[in-house]
C-alpha positions in Angstrom: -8.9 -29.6 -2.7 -5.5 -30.1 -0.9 -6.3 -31.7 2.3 -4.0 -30.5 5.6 -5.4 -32.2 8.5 -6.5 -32.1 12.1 -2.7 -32.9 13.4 -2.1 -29.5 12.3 -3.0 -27.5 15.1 -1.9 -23.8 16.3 -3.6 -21.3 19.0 -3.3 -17.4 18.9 -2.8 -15.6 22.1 -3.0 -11.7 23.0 -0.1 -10.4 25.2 -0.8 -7.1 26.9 2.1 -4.9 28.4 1.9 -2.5 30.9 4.6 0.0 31.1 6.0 0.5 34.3 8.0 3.5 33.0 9.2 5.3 29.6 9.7 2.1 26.9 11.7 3.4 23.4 11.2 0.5 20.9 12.1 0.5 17.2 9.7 1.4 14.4 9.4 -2.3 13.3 9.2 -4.0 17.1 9.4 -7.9 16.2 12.7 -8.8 16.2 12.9 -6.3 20.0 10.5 -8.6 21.1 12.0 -11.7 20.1 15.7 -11.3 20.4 14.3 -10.1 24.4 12.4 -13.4 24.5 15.1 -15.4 23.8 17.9 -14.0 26.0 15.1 -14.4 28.8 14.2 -17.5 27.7 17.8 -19.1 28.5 17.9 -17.6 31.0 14.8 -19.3 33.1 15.1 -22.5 32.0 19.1 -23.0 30.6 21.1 -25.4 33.0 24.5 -24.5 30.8 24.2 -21.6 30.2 28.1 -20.5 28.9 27.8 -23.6 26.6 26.2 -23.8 22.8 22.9 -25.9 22.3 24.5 -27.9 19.7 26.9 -29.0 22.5 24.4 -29.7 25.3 24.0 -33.3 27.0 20.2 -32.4 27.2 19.4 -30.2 24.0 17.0 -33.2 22.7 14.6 -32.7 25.8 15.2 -28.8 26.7 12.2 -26.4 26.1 14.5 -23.7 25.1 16.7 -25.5 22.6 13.0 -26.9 21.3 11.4 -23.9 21.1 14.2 -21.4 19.9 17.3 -23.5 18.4 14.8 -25.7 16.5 17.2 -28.1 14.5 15.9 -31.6 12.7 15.9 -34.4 15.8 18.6 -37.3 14.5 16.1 -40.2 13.3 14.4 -36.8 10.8 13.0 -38.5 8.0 13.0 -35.0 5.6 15.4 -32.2 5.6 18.7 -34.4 7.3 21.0 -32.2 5.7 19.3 -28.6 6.8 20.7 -27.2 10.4 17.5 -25.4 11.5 13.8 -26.1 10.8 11.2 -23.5 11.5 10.2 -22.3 15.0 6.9 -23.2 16.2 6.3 -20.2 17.3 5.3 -16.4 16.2 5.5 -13.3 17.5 3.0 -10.6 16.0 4.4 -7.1 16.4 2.0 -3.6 16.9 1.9 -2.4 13.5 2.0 1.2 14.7 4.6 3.9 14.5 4.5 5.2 17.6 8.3 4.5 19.4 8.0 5.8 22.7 5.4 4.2 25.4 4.9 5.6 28.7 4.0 4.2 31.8 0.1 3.9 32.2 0.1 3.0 28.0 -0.2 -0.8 26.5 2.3 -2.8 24.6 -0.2 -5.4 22.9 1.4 -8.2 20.5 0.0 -11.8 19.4 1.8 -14.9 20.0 1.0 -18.2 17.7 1.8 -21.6 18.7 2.1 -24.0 16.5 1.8 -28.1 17.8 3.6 -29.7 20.2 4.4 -25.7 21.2 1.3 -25.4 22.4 2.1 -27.0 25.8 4.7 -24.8 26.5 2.7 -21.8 26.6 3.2 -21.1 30.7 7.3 -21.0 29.7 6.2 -18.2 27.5 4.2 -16.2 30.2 7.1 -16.9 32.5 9.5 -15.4 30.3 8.0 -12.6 29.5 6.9 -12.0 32.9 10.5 -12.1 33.6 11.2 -10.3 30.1 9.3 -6.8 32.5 12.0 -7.3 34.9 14.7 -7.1 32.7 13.2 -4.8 30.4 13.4 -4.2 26.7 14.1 -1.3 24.0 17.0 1.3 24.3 17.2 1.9 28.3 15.7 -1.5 29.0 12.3 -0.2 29.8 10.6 -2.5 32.9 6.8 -3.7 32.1 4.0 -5.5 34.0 3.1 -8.4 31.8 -0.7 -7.2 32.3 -2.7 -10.3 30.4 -2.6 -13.2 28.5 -6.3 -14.1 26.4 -6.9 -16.3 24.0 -7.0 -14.5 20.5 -8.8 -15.9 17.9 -11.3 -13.5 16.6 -10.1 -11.4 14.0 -8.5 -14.2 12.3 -11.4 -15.3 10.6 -12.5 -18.2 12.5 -15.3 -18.1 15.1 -14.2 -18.5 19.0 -16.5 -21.2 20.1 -14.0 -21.5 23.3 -16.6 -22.4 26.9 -13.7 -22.9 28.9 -11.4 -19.6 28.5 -11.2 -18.2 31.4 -13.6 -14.8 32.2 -13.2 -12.5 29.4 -11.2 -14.9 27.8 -8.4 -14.5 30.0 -5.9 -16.7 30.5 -3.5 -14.9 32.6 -3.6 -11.5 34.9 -1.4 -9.6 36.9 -3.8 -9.6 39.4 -4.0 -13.3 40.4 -1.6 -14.8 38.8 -3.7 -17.8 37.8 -2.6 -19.8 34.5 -6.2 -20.7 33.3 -5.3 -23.2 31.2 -8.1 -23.8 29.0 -8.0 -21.9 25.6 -9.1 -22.6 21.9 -7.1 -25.1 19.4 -7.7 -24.6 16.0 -6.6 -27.0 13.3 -5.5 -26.1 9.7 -8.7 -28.2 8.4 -11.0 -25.9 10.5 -9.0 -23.2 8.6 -9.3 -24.7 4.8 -13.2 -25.0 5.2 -13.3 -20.7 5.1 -12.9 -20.3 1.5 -14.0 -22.5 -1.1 -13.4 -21.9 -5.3 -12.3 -18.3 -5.8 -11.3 -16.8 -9.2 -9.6 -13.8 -7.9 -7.7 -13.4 -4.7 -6.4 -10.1 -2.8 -3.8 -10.3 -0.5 -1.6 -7.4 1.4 1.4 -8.2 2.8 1.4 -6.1 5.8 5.2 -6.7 7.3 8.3 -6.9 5.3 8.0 -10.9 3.2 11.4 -12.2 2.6 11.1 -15.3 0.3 13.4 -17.1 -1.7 13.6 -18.3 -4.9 16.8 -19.5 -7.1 18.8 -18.7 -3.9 17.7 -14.9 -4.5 15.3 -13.0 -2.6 12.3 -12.2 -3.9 11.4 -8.7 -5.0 8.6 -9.6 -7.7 6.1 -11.2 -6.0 4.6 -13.8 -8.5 1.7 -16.7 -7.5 4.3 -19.7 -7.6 6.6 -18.0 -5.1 3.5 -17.6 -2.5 3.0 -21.2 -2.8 6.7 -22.8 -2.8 7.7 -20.9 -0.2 4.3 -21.8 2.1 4.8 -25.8 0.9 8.0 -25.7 2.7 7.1 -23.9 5.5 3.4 -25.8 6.1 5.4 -29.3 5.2 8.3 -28.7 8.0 5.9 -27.3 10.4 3.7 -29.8 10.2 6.5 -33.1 10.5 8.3 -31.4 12.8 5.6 -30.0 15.3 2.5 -31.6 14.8 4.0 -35.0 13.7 2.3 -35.2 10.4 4.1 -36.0 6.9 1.8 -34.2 4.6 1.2 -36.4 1.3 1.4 -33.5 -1.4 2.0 -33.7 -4.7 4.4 -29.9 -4.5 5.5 -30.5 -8.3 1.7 -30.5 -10.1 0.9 -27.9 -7.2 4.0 -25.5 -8.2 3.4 -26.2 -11.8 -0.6 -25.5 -11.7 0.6 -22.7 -9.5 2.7 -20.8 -12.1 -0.9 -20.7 -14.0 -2.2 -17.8 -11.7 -2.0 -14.5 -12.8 -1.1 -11.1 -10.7 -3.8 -8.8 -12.2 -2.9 -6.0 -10.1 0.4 -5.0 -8.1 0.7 -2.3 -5.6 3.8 -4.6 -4.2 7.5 -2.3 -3.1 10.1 -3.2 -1.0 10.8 -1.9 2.5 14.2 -1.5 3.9 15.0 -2.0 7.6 18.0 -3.1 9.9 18.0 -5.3 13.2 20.4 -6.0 15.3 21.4 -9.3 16.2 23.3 -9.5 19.6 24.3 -13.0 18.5 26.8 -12.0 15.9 27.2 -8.4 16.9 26.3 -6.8 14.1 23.3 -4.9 12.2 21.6 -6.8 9.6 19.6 -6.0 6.8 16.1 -7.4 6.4 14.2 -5.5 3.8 11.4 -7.3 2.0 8.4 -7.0 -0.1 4.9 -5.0 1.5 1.7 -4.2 -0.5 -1.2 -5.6 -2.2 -2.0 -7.6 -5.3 -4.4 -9.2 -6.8 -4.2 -12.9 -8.6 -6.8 -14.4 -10.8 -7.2 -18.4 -11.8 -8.4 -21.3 -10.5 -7.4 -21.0 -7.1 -9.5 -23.5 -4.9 -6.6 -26.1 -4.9 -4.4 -23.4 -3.5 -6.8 -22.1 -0.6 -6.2 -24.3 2.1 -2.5 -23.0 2.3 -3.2 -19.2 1.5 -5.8 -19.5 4.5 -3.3 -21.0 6.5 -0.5 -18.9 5.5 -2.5 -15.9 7.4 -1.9 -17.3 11.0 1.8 -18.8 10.2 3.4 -16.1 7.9 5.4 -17.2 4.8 9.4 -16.9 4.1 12.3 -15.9 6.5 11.8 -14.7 9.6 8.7 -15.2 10.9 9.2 -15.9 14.4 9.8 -11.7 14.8 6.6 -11.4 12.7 7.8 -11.0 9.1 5.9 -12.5 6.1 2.7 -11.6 7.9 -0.3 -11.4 5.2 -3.8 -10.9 5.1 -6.7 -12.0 2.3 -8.4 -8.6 2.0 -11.3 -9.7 -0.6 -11.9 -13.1 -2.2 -14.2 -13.1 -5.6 -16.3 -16.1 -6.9 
């Protein structure tokens, strides 16, 4: 089985909002959240703030330029020619429809933190501490950030955590108190879950852009999946958990394009974001659904099951690509 190791290491946290009056957010609320955390972002912790991070004196030791303009450090090893590298970081929308939340209601989202991010956590509940202030959505709705806990269950790995604080809380409104103890996983702790399946279900439950031949995918097939997670998993793990992963991607695409899709209930979803960056609305449709692959998959797990906390394709930071295994078959 493909080994990813203990350098690889994430941690899921829950971030509750409390409206302090009316919020209107967007049907799909992930790229609200981010674009809000990064404007906030700069703005706690940016010394120049009128000049571009590719132009700073100090962009190889600033948090923010770390954290949101990830680009490869000068002495890269892999990907010199590519001008970004993925964030360590993502931001796990509410799924649900509702649009308007009123004061007394909760905003509830999961952030992931991938490696050396992981330290950086108190410059995330500062921001979007100062995120309530500023306020998000049409109107700029104000918030309370309410609580921070550590979120692991429902991820399918046990918290064994004895340090969280009560409750698992590692942050309140009430005191104020970063408790900073909170569970690290690792993708090896991940890989052990599943072992040989036959037949794999997966729904992708927020729009999954991937690409393949410099086309967007809109037929998902097994070798896509796994391309697009080598690259991700690879760069994620060199880049933030200082690890060069030792895989062999051509056997693994070619064994890869073995697997069958049995069953498709796959379609692609249409939807627009704004980007205050380049002043414009973009388009960021992708593909959302179920379906079912059949082979020999074992090889293949460790990535899959790690592919559930990290997302696959383009733009995961607002919470696209997200996926889940929904039934695994032996």
């Amino acid at each position: 089985m493909l080994a990813i190791g203990a350098s690889f290491t994430l941690s899921i946290f829950q971030f509750n909002l409390s409206p302090l009056e009316e919020i209107h957010l967007p049907l799909y609320k992930g790229s609200t959240l981010r674009g809000g955390f990064g404007h906030a972002f700069k703005r706690v912790v940016c010394i120049q703030k009128r000049r571009e991070c590719s132009d700073c004196m100090v962009k190889s030791t600033c948090v923010y330029s770390y954290v949101f303009e990830t680009s490869p450090p000068e002495d890269t090893e892999i990907l010199r020619l590519y001008k970004n590298i993925p964030h360590p970081f993502v931001i796990e929308p509410p799924l649900t429809s509702q649009r308007i939340f009123k004061k007394g209601e909760e905003i509830t989202f999961n952030l992931v933190l991938i490696g050396k991010a992981i330290r950086y956590l108190p410059y995330f509940i500062y921001t979007f501490d100062e995120l309530g202030r500023i306020g998000i959505g049409k109107g700029k709705g104000k918030f309370h950030l309410k609580s921070v806990t550590s979120e692991i269950k429902g991820h399918g790995t046990e918290d064994k955590s004895e340090n969280a604080g009560e409750n698992g809380i590692i942050y309140s409104v009430e005191d104020k108190i970063l408790h900073n103890h909170f569970r690290v996983i690792t993708a090896k702790e991940i890989s052990l879950q599943n072992n040989s399946p036959s037949n794999l279900d997966i729904e992708f439950l927020t729009p999954t852009r991937m690409v393949f031949n410099e086309r967007l995918v809109a037929e998902i097939e097994f070798h896509h999946i796994i391309r697009t997670l080598l690259r991700r998993i690879s760069s994620l793990s060199y880049f933030h958990c200082g690890e060069l992963l030792e895989l062999d991607f051509k056997k693994l695409i070619e064994n890869a394009e073995n697997i069958q899709c049995t069953d498709s209930k796959l379609r692609w979803y249409d939807w627009e974001r704004y980007s205050a960056r380049q002043e414009t609305r973009m388009k960021m449709g992708g593909v959302i659904g179920r379906a079912v692959f059949e082979g020999d998959l074992e090889e293949f797990m460790p990535l899959i099951a790690l592919g559930e906390y990290v997302h696959v394709g383009k733009g995961t930071s607002f919470g696209l690509g997200k996926y889940a295994i929904l039934e695994i078959k032996f």
